[in-house]
Backbone as ProteinMPNN parsed JSONL, in Angstrom:
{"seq_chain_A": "XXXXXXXXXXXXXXXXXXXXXXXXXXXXXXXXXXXXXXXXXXXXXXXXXXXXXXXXXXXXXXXXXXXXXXXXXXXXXXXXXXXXXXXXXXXXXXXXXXXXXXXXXXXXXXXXXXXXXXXXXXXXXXXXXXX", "coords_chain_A": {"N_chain_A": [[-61.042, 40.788, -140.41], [-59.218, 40.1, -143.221], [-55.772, 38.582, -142.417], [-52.702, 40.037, -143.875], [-49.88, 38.379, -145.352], [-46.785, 38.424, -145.894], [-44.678, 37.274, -148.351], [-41.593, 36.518, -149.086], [-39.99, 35.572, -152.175], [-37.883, 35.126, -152.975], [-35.75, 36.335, -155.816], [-37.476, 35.975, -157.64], [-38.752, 37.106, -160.945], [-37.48, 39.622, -160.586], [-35.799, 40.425, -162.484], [-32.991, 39.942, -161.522], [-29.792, 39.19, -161.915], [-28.804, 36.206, -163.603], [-26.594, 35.125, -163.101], [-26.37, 35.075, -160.632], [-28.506, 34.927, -159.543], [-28.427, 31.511, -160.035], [-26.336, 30.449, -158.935], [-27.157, 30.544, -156.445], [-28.981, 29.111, -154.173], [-32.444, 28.412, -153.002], [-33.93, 26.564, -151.477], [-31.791, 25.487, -149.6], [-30.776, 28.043, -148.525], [-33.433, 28.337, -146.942], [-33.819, 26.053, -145.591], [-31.545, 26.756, -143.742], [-31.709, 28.949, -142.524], [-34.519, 28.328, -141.02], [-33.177, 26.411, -139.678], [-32.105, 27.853, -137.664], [-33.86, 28.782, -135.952], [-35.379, 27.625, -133.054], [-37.573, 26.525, -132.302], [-38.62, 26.29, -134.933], [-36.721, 24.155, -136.558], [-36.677, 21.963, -134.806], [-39.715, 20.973, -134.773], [-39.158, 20.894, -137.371], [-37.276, 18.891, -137.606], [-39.104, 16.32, -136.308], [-40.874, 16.17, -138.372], [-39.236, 14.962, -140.843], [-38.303, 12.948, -139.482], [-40.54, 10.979, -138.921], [-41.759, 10.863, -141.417], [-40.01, 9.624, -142.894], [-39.444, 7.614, -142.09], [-39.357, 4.152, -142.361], [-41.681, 1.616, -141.914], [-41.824, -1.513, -143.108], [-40.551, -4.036, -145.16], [-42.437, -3.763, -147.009], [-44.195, -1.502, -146.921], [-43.519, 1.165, -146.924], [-43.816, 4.041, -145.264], [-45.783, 5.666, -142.421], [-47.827, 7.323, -143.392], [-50.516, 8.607, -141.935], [-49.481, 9.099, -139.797], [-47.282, 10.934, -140.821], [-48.605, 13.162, -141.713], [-49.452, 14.167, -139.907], [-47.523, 15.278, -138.251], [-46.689, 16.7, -140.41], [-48.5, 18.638, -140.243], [-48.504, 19.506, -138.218], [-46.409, 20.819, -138.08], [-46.418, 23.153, -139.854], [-48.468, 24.228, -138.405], [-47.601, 25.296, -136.203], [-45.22, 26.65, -136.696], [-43.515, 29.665, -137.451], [-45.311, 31.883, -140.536], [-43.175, 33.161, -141.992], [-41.002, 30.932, -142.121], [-41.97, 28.889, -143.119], [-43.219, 29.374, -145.327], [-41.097, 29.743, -147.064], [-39.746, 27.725, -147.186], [-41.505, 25.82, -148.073], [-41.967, 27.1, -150.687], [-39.932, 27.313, -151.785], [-37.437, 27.536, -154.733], [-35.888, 25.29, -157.182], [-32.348, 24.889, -158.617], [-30.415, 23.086, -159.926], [-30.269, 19.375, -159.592], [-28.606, 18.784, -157.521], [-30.161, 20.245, -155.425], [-32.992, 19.652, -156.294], [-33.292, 16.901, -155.094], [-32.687, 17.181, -152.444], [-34.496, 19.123, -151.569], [-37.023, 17.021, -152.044], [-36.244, 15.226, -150.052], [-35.672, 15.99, -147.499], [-37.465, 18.855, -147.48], [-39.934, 18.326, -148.722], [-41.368, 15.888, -148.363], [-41.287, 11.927, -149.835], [-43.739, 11.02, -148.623], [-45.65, 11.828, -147.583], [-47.058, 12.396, -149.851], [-47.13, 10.789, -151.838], [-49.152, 7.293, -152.904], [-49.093, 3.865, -151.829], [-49.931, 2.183, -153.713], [-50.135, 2.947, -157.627], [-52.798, 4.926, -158.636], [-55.143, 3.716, -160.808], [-56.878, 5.374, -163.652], [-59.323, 4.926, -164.083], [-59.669, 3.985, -161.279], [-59.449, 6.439, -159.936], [-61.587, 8.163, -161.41], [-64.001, 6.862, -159.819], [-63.12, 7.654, -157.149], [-63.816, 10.284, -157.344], [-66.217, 10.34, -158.108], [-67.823, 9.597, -155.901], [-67.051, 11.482, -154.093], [-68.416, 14.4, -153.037], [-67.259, 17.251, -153.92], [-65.587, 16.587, -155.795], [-67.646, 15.621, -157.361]], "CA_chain_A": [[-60.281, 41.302, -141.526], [-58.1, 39.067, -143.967], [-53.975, 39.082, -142.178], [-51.944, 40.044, -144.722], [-49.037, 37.133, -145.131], [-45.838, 38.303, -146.72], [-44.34, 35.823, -148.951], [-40.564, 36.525, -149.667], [-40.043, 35.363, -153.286], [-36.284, 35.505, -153.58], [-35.612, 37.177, -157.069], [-38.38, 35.802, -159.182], [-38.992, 38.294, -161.493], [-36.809, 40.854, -160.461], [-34.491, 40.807, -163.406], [-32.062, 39.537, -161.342], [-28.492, 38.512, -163.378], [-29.256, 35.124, -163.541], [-25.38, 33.899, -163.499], [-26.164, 35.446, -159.389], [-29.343, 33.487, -158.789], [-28.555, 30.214, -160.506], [-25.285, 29.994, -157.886], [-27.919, 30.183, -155.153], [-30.118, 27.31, -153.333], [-32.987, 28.918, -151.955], [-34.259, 25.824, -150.493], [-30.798, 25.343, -148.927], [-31.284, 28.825, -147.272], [-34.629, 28.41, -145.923], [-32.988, 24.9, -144.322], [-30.541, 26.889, -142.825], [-32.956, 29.714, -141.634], [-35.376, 27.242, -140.413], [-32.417, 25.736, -138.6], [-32.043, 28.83, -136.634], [-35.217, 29.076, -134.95], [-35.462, 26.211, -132.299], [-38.871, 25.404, -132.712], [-38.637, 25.552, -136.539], [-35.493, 23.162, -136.356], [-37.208, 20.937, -133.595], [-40.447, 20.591, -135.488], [-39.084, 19.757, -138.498], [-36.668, 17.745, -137.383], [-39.556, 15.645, -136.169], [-41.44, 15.764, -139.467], [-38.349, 14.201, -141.317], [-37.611, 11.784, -139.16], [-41.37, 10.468, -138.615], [-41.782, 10.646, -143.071], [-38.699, 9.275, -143.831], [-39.115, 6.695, -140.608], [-39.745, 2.702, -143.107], [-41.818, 0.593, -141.243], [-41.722, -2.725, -143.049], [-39.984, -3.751, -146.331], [-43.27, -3.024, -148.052], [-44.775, -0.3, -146.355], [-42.573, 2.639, -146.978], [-43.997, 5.116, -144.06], [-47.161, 5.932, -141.969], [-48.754, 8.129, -144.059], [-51.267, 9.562, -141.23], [-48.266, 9.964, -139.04], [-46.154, 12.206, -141.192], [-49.354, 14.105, -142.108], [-49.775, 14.933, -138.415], [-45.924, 15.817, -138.137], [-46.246, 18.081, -141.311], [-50.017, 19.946, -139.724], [-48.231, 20.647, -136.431], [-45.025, 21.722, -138.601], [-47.176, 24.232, -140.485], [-49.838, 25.254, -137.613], [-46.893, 26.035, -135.14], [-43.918, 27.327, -136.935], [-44.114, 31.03, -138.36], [-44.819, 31.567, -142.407], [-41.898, 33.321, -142.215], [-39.995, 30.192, -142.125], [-42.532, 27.27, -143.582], [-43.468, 29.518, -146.76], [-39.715, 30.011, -147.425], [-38.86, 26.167, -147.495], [-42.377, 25.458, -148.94], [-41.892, 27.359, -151.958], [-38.47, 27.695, -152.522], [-37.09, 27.129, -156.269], [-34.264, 24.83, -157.466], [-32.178, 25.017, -159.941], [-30.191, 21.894, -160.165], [-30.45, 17.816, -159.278], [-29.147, 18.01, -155.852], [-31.283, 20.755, -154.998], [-34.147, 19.252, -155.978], [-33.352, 15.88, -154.283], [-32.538, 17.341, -150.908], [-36.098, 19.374, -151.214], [-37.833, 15.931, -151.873], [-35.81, 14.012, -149.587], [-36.287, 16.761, -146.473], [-38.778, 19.788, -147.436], [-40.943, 17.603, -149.109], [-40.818, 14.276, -148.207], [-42.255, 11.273, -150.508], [-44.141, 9.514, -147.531], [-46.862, 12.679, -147.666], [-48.009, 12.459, -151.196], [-47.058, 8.703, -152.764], [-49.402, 6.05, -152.511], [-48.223, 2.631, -151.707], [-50.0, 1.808, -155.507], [-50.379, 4.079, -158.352], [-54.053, 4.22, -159.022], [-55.187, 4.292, -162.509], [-57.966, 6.556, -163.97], [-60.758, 4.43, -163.398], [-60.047, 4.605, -159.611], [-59.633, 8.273, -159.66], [-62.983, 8.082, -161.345], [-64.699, 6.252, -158.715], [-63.213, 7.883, -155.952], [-64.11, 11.267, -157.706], [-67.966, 10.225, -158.273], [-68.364, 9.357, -154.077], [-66.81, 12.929, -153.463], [-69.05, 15.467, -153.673], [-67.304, 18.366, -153.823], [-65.501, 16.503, -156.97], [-68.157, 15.264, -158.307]], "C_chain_A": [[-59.182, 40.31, -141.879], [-56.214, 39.517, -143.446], [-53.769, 38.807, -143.531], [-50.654, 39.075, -144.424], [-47.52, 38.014, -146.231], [-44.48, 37.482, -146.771], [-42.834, 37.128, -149.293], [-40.011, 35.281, -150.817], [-38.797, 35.03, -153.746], [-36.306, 36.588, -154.742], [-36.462, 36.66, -158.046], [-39.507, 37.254, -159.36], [-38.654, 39.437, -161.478], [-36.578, 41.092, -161.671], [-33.605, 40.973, -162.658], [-30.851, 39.059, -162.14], [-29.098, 37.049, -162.83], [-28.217, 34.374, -163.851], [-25.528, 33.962, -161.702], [-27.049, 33.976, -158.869], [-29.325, 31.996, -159.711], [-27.457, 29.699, -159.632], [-26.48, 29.787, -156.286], [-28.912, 29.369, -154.792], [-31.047, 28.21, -152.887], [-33.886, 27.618, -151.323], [-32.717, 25.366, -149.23], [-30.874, 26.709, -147.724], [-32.376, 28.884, -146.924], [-34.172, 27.167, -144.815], [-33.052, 25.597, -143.365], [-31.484, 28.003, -141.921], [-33.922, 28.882, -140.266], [-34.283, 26.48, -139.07], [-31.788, 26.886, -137.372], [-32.574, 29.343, -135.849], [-35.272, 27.569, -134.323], [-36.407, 25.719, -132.429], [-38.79, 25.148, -133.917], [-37.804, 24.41, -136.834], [-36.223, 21.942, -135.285], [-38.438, 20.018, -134.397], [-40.183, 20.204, -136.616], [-37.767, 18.558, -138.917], [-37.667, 16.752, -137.007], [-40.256, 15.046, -137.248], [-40.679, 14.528, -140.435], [-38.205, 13.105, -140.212], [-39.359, 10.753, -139.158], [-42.02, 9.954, -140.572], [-40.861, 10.03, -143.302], [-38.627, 7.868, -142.665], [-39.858, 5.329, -141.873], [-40.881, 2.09, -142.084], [-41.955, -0.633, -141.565], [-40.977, -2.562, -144.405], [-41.243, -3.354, -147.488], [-44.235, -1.815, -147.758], [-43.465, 1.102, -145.636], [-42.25, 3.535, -145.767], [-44.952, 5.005, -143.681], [-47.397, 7.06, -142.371], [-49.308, 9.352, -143.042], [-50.236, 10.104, -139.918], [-47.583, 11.006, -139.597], [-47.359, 13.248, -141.628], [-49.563, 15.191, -140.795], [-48.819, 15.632, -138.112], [-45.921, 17.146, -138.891], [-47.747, 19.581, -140.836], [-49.043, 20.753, -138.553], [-46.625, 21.736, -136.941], [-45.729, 23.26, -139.003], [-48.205, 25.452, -139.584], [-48.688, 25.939, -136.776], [-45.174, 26.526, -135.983], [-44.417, 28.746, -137.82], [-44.185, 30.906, -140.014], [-43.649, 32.085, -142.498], [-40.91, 32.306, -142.879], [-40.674, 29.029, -143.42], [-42.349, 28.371, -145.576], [-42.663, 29.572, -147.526], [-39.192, 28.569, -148.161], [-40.364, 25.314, -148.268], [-42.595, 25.688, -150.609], [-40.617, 27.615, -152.955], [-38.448, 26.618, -154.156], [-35.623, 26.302, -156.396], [-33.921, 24.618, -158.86], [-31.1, 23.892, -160.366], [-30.511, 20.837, -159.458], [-30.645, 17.999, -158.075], [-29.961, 18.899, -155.168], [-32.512, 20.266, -155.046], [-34.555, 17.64, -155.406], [-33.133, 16.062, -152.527], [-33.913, 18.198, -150.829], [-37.059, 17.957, -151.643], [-37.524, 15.371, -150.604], [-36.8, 14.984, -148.061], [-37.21, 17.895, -146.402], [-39.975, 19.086, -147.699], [-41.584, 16.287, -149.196], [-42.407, 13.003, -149.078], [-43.526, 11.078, -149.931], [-45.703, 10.358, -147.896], [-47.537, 12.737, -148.624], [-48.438, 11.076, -152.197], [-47.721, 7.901, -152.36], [-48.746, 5.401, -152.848], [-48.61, 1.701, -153.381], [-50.348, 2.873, -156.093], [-51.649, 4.072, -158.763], [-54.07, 4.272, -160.175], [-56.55, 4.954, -162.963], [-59.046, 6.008, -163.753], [-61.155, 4.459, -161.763], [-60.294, 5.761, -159.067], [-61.051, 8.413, -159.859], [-64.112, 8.087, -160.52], [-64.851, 6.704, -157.594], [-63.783, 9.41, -155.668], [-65.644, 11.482, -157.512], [-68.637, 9.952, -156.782], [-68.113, 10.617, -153.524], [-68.004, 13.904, -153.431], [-68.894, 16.738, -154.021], [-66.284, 18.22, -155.615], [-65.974, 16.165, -157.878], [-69.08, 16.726, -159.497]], "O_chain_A": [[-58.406, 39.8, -141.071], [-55.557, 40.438, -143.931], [-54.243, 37.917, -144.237], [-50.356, 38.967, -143.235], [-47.653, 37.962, -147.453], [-43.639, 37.152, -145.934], [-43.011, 38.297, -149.637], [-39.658, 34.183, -150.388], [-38.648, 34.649, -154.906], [-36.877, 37.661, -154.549], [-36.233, 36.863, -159.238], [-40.317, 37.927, -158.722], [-39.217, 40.324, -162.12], [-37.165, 42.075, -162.123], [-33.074, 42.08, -162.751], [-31.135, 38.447, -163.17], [-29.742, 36.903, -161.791], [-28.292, 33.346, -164.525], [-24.918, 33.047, -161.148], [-26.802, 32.894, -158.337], [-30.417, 31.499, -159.987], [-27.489, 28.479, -159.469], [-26.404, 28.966, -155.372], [-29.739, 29.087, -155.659], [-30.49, 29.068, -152.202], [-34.68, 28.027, -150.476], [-32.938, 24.966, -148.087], [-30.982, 26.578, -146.505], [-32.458, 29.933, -146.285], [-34.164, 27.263, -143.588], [-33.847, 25.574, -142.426], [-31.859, 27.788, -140.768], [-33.892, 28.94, -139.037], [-34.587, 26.149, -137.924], [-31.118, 26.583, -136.385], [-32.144, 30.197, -135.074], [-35.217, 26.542, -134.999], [-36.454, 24.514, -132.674], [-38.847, 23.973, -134.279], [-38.391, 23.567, -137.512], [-35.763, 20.821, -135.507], [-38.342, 18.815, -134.64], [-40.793, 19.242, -137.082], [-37.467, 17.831, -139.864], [-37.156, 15.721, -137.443], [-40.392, 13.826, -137.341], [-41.225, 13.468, -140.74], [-37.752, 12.118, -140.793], [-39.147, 9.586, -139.489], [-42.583, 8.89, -140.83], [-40.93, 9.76, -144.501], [-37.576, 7.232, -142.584], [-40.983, 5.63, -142.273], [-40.435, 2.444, -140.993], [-42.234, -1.33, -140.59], [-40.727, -1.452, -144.875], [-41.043, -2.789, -148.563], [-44.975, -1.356, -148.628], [-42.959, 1.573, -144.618], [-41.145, 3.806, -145.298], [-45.594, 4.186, -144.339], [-47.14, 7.973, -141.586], [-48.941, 10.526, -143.07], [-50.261, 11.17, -139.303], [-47.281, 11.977, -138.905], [-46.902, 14.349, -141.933], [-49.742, 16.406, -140.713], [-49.085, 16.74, -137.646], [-45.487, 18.235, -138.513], [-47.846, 20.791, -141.036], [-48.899, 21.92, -138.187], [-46.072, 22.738, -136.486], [-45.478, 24.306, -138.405], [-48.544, 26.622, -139.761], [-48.79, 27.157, -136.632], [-44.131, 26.608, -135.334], [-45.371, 28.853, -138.591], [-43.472, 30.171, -140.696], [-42.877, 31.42, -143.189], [-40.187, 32.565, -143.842], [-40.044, 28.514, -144.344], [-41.661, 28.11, -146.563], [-42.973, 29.501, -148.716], [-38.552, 28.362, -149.192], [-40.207, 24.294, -148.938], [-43.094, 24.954, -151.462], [-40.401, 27.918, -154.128], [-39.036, 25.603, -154.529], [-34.556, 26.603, -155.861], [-34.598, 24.335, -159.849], [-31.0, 23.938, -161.592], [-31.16, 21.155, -158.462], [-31.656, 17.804, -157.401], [-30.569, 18.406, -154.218], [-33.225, 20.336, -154.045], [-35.703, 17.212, -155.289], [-33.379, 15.243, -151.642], [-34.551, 17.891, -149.822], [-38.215, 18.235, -151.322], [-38.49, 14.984, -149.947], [-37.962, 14.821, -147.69], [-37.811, 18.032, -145.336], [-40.967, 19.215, -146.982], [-42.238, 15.833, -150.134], [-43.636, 13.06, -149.028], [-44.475, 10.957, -150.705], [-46.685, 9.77, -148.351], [-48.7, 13.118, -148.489], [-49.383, 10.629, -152.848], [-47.282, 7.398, -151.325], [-47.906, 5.576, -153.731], [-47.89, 0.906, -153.985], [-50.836, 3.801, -155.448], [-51.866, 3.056, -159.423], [-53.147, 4.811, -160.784], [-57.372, 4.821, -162.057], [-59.879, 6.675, -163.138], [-62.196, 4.739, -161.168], [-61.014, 6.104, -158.129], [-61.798, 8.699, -158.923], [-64.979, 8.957, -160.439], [-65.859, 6.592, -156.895], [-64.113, 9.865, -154.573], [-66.2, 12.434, -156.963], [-69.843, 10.094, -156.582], [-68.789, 10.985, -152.563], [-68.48, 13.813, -154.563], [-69.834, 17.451, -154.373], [-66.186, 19.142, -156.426], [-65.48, 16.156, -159.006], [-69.652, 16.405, -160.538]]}, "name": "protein", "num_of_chains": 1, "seq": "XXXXXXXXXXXXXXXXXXXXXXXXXXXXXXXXXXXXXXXXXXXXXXXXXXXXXXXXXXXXXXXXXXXXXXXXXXXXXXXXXXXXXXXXXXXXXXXXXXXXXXXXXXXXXXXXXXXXXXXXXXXXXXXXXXX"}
């Protein structure tokens, strides 16, 4: 039988006043949440530091390292905590630079070149589940 998962949403869609939730971060409180559970705080203290870790001046991050960092973040910390700081909403700049910098970190999604549509193409037509 399918577990049921409940997702806390903050106020989207309440009809919340919206002078209340535009003062509030909710990626800032899932942080801080997250920073209150030792494993959640442990584990993703490792994620950030292993994504955000340079290793040369042209190679940004290890890629398959921070992917491994962000599986074991996700397989072993409760949704409670991950789906909170996974989906949280922001509503200004530095909110949404401190969820790039630490919820979401570049290293996991940016290739080191941008492809361009003919590669997508290509790499689309060897797939099979996109082709």
């Amino acid at each position: 039988m399918a577990e049921m998962i409940k997702v806390d949403l903050g106020d989207c869609g309440t009809g919340a006043d919206p002078a209340v939730s535009a003062k509030s971060n909710h990626c800032l409180d899932a942080a801080k949440a997250c920073n209150l559970n030792d494993n959640c705080k442990k584990l993703r203290s490792s994620y950030i530091s292993i994504c955000n870790r340079e290793i040369s001046p042209t190679e940004r991050c290890n890629r398959r390292k921070c992917h491994k960092a962000l599986r074991q973040f996700f397989d072993r910390v409760p949704s409670e905590y991950t789906y909170r700081m996974l989906f949280c909403s922001c509503q200004d700049q530095a909110c949404a630079e401190r969820r790039r910098q630490t919820i979401l970190p570049s290293c996991s999604y940016e290739d080191k070149e941008k492809p361009n549509c003919l590669d997508l193409r290509g790499v689309c037509r060897t797939d099979h589940l996109c082709r």
